[in-house]
Biotite code that builds the C-alpha atoms (Angstrom):
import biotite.structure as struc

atoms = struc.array([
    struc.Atom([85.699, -81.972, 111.050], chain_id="A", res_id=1, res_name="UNK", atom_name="CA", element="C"),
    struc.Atom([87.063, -81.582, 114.479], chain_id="A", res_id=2, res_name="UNK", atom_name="CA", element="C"),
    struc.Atom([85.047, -79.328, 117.649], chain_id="A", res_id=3, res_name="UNK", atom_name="CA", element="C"),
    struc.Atom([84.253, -75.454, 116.766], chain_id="A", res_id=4, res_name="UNK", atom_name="CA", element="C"),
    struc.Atom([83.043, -73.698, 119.821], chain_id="A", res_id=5, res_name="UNK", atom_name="CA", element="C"),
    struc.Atom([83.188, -70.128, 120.096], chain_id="A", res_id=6, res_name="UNK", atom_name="CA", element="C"),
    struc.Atom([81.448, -67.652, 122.603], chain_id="A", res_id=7, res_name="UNK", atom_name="CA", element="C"),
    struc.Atom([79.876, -64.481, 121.973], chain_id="A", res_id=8, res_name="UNK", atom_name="CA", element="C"),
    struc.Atom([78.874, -61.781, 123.968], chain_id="A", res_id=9, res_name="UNK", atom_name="CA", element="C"),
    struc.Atom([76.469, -58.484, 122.995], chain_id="A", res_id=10, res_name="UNK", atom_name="CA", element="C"),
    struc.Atom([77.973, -55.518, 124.005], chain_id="A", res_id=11, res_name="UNK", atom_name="CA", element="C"),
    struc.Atom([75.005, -52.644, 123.290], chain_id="A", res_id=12, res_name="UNK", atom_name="CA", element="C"),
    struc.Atom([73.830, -53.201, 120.154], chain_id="A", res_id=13, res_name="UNK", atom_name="CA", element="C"),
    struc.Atom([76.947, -54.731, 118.565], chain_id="A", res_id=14, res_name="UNK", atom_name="CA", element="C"),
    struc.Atom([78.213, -58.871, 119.598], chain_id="A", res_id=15, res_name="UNK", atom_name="CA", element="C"),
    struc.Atom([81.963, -59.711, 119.982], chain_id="A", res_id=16, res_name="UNK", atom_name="CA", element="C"),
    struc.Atom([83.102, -62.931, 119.877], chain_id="A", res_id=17, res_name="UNK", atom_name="CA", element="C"),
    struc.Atom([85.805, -65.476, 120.784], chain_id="A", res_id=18, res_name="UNK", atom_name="CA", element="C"),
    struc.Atom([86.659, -69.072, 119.524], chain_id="A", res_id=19, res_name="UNK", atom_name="CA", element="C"),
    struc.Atom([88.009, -71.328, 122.655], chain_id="A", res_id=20, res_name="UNK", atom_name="CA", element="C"),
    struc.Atom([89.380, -74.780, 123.280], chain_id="A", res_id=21, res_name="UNK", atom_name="CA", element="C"),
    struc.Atom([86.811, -76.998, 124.638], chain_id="A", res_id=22, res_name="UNK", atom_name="CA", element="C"),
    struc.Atom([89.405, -79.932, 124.755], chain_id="A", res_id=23, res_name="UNK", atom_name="CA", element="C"),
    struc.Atom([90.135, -80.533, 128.573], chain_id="A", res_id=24, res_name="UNK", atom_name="CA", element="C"),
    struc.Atom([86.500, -79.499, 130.213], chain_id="A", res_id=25, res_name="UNK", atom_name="CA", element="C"),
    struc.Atom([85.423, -82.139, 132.511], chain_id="A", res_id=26, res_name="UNK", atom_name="CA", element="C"),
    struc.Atom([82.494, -79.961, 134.063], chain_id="A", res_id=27, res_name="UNK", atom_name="CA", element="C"),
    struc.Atom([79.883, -77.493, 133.258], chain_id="A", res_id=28, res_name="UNK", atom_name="CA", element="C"),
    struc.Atom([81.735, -75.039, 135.191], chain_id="A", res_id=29, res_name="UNK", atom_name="CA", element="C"),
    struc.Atom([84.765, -74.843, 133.332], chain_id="A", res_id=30, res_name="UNK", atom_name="CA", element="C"),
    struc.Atom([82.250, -73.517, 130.448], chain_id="A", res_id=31, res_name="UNK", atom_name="CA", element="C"),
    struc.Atom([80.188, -71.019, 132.316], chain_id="A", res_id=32, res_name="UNK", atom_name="CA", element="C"),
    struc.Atom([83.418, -69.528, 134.098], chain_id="A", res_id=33, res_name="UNK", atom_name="CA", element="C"),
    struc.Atom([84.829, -68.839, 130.736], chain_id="A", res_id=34, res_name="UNK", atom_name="CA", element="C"),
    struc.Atom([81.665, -67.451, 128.963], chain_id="A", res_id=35, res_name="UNK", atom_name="CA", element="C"),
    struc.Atom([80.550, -65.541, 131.757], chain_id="A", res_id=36, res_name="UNK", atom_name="CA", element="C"),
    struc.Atom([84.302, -64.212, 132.503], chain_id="A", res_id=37, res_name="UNK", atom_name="CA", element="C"),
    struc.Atom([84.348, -63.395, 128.189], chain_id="A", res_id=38, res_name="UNK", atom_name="CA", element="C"),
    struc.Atom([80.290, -61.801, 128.566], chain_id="A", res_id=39, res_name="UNK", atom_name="CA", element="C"),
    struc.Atom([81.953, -59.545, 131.821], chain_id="A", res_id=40, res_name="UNK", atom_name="CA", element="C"),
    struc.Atom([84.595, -58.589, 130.141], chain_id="A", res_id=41, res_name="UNK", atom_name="CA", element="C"),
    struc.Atom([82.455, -56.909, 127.363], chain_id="A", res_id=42, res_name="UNK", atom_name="CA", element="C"),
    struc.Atom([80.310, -55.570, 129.741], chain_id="A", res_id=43, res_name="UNK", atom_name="CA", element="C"),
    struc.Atom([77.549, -57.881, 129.163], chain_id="A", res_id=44, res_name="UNK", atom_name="CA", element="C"),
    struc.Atom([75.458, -60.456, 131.910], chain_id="A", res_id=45, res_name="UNK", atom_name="CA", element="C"),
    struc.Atom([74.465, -62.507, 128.770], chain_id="A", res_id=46, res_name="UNK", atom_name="CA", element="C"),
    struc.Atom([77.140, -64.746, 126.663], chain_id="A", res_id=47, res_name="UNK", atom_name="CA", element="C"),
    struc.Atom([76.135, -67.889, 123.845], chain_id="A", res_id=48, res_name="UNK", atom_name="CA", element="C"),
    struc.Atom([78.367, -70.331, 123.182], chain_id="A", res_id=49, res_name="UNK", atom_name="CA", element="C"),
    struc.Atom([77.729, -72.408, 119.893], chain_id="A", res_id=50, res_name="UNK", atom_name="CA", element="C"),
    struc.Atom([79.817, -75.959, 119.393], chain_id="A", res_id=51, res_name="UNK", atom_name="CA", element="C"),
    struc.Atom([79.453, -77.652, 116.447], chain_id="A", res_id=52, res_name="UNK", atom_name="CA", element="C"),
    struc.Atom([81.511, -81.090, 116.104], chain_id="A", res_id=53, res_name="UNK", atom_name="CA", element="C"),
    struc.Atom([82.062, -83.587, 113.517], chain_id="A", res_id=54, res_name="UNK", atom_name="CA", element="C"),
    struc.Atom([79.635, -82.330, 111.128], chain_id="A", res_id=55, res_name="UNK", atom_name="CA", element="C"),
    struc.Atom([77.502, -84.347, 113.142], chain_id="A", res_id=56, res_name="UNK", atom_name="CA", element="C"),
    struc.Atom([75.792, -82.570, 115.926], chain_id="A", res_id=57, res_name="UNK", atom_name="CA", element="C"),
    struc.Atom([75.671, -79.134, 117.949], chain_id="A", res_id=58, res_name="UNK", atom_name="CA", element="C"),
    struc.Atom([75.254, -77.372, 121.413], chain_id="A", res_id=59, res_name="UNK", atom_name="CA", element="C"),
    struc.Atom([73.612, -74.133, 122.045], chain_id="A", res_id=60, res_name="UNK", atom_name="CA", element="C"),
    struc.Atom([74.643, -72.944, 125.651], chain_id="A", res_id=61, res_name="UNK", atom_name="CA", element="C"),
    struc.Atom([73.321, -69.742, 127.353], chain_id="A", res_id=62, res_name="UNK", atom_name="CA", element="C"),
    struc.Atom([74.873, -68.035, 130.395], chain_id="A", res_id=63, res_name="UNK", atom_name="CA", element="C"),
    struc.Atom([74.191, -65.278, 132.353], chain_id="A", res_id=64, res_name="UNK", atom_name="CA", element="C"),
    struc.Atom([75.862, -63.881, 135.926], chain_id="A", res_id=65, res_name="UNK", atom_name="CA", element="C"),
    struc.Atom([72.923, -65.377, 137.666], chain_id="A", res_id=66, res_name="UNK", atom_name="CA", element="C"),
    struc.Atom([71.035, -68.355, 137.143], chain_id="A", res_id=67, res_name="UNK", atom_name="CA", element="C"),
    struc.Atom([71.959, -72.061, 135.693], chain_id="A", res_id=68, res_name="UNK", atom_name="CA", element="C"),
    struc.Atom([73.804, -72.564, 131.951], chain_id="A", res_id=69, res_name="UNK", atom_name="CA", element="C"),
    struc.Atom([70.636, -73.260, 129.553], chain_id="A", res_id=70, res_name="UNK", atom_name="CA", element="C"),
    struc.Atom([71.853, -75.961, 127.210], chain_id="A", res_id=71, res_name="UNK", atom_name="CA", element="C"),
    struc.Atom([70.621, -77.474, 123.825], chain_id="A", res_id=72, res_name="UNK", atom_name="CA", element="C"),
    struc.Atom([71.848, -80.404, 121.705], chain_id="A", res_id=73, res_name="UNK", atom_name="CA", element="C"),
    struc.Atom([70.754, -81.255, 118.806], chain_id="A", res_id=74, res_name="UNK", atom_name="CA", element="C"),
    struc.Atom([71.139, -84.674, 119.187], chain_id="A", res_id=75, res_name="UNK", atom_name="CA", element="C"),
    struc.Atom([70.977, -86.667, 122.604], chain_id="A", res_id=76, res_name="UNK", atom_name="CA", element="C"),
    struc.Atom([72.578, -90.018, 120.925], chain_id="A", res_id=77, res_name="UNK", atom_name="CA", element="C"),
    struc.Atom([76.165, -87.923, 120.563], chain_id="A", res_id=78, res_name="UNK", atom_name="CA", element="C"),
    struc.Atom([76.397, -88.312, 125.048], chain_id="A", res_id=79, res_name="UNK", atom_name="CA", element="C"),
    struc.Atom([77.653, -91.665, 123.823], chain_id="A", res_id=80, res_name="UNK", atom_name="CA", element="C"),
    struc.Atom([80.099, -90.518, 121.470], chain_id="A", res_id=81, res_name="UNK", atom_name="CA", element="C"),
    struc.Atom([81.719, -86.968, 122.454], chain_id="A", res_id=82, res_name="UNK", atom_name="CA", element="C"),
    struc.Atom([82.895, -86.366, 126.164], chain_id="A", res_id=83, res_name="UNK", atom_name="CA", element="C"),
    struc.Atom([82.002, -82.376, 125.493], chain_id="A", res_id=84, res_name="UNK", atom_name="CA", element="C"),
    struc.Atom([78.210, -83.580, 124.910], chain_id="A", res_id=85, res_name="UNK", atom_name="CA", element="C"),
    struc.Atom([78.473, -85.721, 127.919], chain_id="A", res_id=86, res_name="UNK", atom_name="CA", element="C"),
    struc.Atom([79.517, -82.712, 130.163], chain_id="A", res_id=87, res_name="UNK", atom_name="CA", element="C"),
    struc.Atom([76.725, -80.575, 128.758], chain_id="A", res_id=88, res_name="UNK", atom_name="CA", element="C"),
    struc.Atom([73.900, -83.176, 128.901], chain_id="A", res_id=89, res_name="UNK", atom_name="CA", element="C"),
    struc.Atom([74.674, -83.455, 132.651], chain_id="A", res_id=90, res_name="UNK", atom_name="CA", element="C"),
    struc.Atom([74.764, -79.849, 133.450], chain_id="A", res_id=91, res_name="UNK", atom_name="CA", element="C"),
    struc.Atom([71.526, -79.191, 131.604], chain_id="A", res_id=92, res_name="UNK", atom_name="CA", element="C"),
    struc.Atom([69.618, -82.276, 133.224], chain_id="A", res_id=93, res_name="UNK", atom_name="CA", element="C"),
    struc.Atom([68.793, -83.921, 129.580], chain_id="A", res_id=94, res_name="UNK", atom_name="CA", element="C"),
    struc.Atom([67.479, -86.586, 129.015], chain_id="A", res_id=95, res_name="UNK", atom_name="CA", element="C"),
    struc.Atom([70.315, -89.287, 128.088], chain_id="A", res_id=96, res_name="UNK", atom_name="CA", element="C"),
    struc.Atom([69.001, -91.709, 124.841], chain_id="A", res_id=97, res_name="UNK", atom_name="CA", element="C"),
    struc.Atom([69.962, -95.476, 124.906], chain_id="A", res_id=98, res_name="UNK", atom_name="CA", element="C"),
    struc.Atom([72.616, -95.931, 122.408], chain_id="A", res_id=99, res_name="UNK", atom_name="CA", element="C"),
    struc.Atom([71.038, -97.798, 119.085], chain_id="A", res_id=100, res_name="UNK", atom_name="CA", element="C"),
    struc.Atom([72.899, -99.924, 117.297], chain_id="A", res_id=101, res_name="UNK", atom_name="CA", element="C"),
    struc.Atom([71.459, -99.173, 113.192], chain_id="A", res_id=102, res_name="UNK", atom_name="CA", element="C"),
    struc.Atom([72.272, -101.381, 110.321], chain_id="A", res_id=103, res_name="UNK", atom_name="CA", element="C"),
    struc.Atom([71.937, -99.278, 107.391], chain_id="A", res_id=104, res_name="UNK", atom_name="CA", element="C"),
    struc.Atom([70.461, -95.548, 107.240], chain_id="A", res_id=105, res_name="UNK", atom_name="CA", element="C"),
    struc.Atom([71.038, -93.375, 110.551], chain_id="A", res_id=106, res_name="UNK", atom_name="CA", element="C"),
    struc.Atom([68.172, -92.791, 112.512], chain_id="A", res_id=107, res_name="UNK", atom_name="CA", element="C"),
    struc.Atom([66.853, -89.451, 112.749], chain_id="A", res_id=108, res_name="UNK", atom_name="CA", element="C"),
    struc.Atom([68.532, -87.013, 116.065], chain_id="A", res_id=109, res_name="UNK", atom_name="CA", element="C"),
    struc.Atom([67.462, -86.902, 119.144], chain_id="A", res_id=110, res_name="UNK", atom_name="CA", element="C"),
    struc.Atom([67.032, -83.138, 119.987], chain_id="A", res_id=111, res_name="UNK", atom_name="CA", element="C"),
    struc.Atom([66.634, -82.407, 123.731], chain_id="A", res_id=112, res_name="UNK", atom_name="CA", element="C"),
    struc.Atom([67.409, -79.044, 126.318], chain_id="A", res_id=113, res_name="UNK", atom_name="CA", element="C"),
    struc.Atom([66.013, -76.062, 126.229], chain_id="A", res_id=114, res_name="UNK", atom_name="CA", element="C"),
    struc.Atom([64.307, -74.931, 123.041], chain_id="A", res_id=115, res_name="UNK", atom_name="CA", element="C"),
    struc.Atom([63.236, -71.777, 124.344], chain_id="A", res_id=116, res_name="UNK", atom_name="CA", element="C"),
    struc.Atom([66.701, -70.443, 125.028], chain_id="A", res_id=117, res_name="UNK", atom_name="CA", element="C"),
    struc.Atom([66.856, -68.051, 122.035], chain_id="A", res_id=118, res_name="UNK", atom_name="CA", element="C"),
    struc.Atom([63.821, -67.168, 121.680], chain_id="A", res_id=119, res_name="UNK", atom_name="CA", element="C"),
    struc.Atom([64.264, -63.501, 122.737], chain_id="A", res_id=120, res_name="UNK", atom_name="CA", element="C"),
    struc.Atom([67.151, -64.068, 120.262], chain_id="A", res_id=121, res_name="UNK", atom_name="CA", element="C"),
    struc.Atom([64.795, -64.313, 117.425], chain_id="A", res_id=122, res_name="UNK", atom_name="CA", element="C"),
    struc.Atom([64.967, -68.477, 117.031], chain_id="A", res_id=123, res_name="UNK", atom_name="CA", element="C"),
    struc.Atom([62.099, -69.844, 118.085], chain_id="A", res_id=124, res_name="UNK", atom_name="CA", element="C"),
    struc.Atom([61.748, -73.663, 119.673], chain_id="A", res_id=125, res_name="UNK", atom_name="CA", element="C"),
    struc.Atom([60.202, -75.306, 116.794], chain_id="A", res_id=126, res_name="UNK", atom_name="CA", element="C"),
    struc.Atom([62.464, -73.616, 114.594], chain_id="A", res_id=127, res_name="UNK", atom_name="CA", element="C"),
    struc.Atom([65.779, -75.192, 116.350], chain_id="A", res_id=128, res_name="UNK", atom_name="CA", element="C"),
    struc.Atom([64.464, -78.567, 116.771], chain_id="A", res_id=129, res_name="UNK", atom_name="CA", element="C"),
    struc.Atom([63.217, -77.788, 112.684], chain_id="A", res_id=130, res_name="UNK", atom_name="CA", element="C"),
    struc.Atom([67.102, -76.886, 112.351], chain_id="A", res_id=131, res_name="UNK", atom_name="CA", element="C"),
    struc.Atom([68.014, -80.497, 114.345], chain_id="A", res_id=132, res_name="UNK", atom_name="CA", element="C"),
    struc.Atom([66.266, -82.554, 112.595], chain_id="A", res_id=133, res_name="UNK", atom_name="CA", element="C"),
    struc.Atom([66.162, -81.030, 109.085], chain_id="A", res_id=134, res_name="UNK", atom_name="CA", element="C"),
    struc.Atom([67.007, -83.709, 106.466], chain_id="A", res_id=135, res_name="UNK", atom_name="CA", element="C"),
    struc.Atom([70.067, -82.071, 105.311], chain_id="A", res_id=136, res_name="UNK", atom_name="CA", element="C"),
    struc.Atom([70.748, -79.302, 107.352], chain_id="A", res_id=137, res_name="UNK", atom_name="CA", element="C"),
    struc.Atom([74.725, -79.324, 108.554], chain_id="A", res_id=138, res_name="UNK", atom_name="CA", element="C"),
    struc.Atom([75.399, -78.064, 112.480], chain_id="A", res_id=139, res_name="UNK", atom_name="CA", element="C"),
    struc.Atom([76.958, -74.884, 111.045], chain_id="A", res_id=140, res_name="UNK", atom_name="CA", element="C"),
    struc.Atom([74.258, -74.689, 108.355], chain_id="A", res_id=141, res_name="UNK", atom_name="CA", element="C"),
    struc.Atom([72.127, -74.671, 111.699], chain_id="A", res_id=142, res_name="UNK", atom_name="CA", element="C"),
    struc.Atom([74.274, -72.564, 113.657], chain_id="A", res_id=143, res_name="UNK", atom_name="CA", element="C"),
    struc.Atom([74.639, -69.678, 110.937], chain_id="A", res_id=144, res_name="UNK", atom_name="CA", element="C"),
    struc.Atom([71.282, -69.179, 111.084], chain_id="A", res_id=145, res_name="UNK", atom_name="CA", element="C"),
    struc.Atom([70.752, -69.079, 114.795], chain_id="A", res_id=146, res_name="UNK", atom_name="CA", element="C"),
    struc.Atom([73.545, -66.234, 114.491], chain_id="A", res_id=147, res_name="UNK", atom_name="CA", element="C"),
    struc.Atom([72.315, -64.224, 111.459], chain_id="A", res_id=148, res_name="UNK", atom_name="CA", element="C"),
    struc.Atom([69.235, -64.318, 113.630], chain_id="A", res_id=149, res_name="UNK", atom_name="CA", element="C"),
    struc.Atom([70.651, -63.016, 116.877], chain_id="A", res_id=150, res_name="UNK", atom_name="CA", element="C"),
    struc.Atom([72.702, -60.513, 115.248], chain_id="A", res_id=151, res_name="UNK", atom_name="CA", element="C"),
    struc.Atom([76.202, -62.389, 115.043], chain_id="A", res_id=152, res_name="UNK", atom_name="CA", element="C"),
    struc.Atom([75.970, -63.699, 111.520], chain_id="A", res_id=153, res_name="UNK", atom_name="CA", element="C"),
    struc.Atom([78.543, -62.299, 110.054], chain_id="A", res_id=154, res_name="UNK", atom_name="CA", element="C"),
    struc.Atom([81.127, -62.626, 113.398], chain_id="A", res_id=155, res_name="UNK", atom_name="CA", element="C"),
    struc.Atom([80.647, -66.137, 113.133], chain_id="A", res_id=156, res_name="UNK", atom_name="CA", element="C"),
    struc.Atom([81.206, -66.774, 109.557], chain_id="A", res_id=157, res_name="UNK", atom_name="CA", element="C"),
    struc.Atom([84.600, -64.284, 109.863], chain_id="A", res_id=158, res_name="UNK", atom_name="CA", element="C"),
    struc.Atom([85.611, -67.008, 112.872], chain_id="A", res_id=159, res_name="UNK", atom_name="CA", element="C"),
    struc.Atom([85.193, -70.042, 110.172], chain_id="A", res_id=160, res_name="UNK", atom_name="CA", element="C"),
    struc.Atom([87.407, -68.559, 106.965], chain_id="A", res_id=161, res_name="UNK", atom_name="CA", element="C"),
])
């Protein structure tokens, strides 16, 4: 499966949201700008952006107007891998795994960032490195319940049909 990323905004009690093309970012800014701009837009200071890519791994990243992008990955190892995981590793100062060469079964992710970024969302930090490392547990499995938790469930799962 190729990169989903979509943002979403709250705007009162009801969240809008937006998929976007993640293709040519080179910098962290390029992300905030647009999920900021998107969050303004709605009249909001807070916006979430959710990637998921390759069926592999995913990115939680929160913006607001002021302060620095809090980012999540659920797995460290993919820096190697994706460029988009790259950019967001170095914007949210995370700690960068050696790559590990594996004969035979995968080893288990490598979830680093901020945990704590949804919390007032309803996910707490042991539940989304639970959802990371989960035996199982897909990056839009993952992702669908951070929504349904933060009140966007059904948004995002319109975005995926």
């Amino acid at each position: 499966m190729p990169t989903f990323a979509a943002v979403f905004a709250p705007n009162g009690k009801a969240w809008r949201g937006t998929e976007v093309d993640l293709g040519d970012v080179d910098v962290i800014d390029d992300v905030t700008d647009l999920m900021i701009d998107f969050a303004v837009e709605r009249g909001s200071d807070l916006s979430l952006l959710l990637v998921e890519a390759d069926d592999e791994w995913f990115a939680i990243v929160r913006a607001e107007e002021t302060g620095d992008p809090h980012v999540y990955l659920s797995d460290a190892r993919m820096v190697h891998d994706h460029p988009l995981a790259m950019v967001l590793a170095e914007a949210g100062g995370l700690v960068e795994p050696q790559p590990q060469e594996s004969a035979g079964a995968r080893p288990n992710p490598v979830p680093t960032g901020d945990g704590d970024l949804l919390t007032d969302l309803g996910v707490t930090e042991d539940e989304l490195r639970s959802l990371s490392t989960g035996g199982g547990v897909l990056p839009s499995d993952a992702l669908a319940v951070v929504a349904e938790r933060a009140g966007f469930g059904e948004l995002l799962d319109g975005m995926r049909l």
